[in-house]
C-alpha positions as CSV (number, residue, x, y, z in Angstrom):
1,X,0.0,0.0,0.0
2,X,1.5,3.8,-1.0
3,X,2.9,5.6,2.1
4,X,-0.1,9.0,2.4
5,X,1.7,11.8,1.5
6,X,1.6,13.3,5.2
7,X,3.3,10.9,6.5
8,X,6.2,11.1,3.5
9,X,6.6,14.7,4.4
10,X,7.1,13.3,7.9
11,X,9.7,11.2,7.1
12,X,11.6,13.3,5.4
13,X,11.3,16.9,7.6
14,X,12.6,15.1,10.5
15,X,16.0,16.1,12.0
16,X,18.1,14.9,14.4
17,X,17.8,16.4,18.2
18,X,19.9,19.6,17.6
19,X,22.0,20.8,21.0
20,X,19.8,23.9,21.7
21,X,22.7,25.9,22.8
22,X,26.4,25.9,22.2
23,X,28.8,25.1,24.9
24,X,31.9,25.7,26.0
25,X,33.9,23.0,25.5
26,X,37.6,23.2,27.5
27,X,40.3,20.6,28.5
28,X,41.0,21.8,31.7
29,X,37.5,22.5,34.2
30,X,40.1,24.6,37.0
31,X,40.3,27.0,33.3
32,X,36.7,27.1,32.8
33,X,35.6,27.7,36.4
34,X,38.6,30.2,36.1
35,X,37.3,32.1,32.5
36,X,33.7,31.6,34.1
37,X,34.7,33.9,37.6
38,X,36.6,36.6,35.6
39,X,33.3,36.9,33.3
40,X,31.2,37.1,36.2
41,X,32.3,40.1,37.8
42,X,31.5,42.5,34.8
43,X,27.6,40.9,34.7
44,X,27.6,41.5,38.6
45,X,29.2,45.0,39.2
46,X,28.4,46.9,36.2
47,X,24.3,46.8,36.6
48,X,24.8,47.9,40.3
49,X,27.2,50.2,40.3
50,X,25.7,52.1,37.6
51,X,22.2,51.5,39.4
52,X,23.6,53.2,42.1
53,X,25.6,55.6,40.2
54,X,22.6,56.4,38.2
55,X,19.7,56.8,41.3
56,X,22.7,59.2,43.6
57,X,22.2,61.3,40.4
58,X,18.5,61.1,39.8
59,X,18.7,61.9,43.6
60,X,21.0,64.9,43.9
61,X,19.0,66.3,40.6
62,X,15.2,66.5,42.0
63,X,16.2,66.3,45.7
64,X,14.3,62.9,46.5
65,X,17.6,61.1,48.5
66,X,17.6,58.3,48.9
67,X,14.3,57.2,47.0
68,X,15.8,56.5,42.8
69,X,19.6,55.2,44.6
70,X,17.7,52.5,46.4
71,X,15.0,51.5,43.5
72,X,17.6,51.6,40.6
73,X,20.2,49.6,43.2
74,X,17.3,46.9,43.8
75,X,17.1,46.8,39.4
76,X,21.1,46.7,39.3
77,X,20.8,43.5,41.6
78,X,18.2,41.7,39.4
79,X,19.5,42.3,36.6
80,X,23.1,40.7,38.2
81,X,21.1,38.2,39.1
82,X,19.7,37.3,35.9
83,X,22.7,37.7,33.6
84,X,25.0,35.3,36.6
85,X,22.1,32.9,35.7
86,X,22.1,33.0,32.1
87,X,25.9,32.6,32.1
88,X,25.8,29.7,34.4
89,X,23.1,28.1,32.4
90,X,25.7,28.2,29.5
91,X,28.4,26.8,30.4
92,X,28.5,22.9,30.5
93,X,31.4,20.9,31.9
């Protein structure tokens, strides 16, 4: 009996489980953990420091201390937060 046409199309569109991601792929893990820490400290210290940086200037600018230094620092930490995680996420051993 002939194979229906839908199921042909099947057949023939189906691929192979691609990796979703790309890893990181390195010889040595004490290197990758290494890489991984030095790459870390940009994602953590840039969105709070210039969250806080940002709000002390919103602050001194319409006189409202300490109200945009403590919102903008509380967005500087989750957005730390959630670029640590995407990076850890990444890399695979």
């Amino acid at each position: 009996m002939p194979q229906s046409p839908v199921s042909a199309v099947k057949k023939t569109t189906e691929t192979p489980d691609a990796p979703q991601h790309k890893s990181v792929k390195v010889a040595n893990p004490a290197l990758l953990l290494t890489i991984t820490a030095l790459d870390t400290t940009w994602r953590t210290f840039v969105p709070v420091i210039g969250g806080v940086a940002l709000g002390v200037w919103f602050d001194n600018m319409w006189a409202t201390k300490p109200v945009f230094t403590i919102i903008l620092l509380a967005i500087g930490v989750a957005i730390a937060a959630y670029l640590v995680y995407r990076q850890f996420k990444a890399v695979q051993l």
